[in-house]
N, C-alpha and C positions, 0 to 999 in steps of 0.2 A: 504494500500500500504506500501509495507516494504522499509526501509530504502534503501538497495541495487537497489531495482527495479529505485527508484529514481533519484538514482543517476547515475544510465546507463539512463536515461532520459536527464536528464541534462548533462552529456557527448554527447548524440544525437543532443541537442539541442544547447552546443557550436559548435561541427563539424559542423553543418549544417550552422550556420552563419559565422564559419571561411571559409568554402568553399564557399560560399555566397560574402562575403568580397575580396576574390581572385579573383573571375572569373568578379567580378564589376572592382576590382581595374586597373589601367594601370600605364603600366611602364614607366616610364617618361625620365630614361634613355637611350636613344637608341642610337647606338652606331656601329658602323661598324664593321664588322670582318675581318682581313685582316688572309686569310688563308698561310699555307705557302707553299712552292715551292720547289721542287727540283733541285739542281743544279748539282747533281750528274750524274741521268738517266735520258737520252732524250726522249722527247716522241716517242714515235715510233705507226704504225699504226698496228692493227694488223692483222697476218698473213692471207694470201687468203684463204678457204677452202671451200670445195663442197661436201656435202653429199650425196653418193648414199643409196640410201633404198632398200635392198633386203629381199623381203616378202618369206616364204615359204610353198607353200602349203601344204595340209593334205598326196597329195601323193609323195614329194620330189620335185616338182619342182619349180624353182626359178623364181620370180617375179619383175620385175624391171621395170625404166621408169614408175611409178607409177602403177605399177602391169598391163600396158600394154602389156607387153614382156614379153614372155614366155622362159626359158630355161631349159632346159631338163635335162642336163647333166652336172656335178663339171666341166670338163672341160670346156663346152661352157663359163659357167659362169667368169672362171676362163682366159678364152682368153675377154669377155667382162670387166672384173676388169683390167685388165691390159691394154687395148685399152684405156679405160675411165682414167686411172691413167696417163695412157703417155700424152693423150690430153691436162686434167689437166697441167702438167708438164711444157709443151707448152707455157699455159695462164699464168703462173707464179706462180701455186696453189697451193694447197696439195689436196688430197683425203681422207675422212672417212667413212665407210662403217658403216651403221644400218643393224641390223640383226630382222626382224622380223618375227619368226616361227608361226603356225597356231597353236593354245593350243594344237592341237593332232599329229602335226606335229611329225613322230620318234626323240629322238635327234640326232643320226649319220646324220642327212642333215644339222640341227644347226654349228654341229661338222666343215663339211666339209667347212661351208664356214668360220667358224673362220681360218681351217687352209690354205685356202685359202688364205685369207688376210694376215696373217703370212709367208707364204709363198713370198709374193709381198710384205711384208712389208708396208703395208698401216692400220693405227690404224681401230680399229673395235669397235663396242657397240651391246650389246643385249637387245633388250627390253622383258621384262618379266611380264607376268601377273598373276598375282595371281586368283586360281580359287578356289572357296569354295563351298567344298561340303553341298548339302543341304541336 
């Protein structure tokens, strides 16, 4: 055994008792934390908000109500966003629209309901999946 091999042994063999010695030891100290606070910004609750989810099918049509509802047409869709935004409005909310396309969905139906939402000024997201070719 060579000198070197040795002494990476004995390095092994202090770390193992120093880890040893630690995870035995206790802290005797203990001690309270007192966090600290702001006196600047009040807390506030935050804002109401209600997700609609519109699913899109393979042939364009829009899926809502948990893909209960069927709608056919940008505009139907587009009188249903805005019905559902005012209601919101009502309860004291906001609205966010999810956008989720079928992987073979065209994008122009993607398209239309972003600018839907742009249009009514209600935030939007799209969810995206990644598909790999095998």
């Amino acid at each position: 055994m060579s000198k070197r091999s040795m002494m990476l042994r004995l390095i092994d063999v202090v770390l193992i008792l120093l880890f040893g010695f630690i995870s035995i030891s206790e802290v005797s100290d203990k001690s309270e934390v007192v966090l600290p606070t702001s006196s600047m910004t009040p807390v506030t609750p935050p804002d109401r908000e209600e997700l609609l989810v519109v699913a899109i099918s393979e042939s364009g049509d829009y899926l809502v109500e948990h893909e209960q509802r069927r709608l056919e047409t940008p505009k139907a869709l587009y009188n249903y966003l805005l019905q559902m935004r005012n209601e919101a409005r009502t309860r004291g909310s906001a609205v966010r629209v999810r956008v989720r396309p079928h992987k073979s969905t065209p994008i122009k139906y993607t398209m239309a309901v972003a600018a839907i939402c742009d249009n009514l000024s209600v935030p939007k997201g799209l969810d995206v999946r990644r598909i790999r070719n095998r």
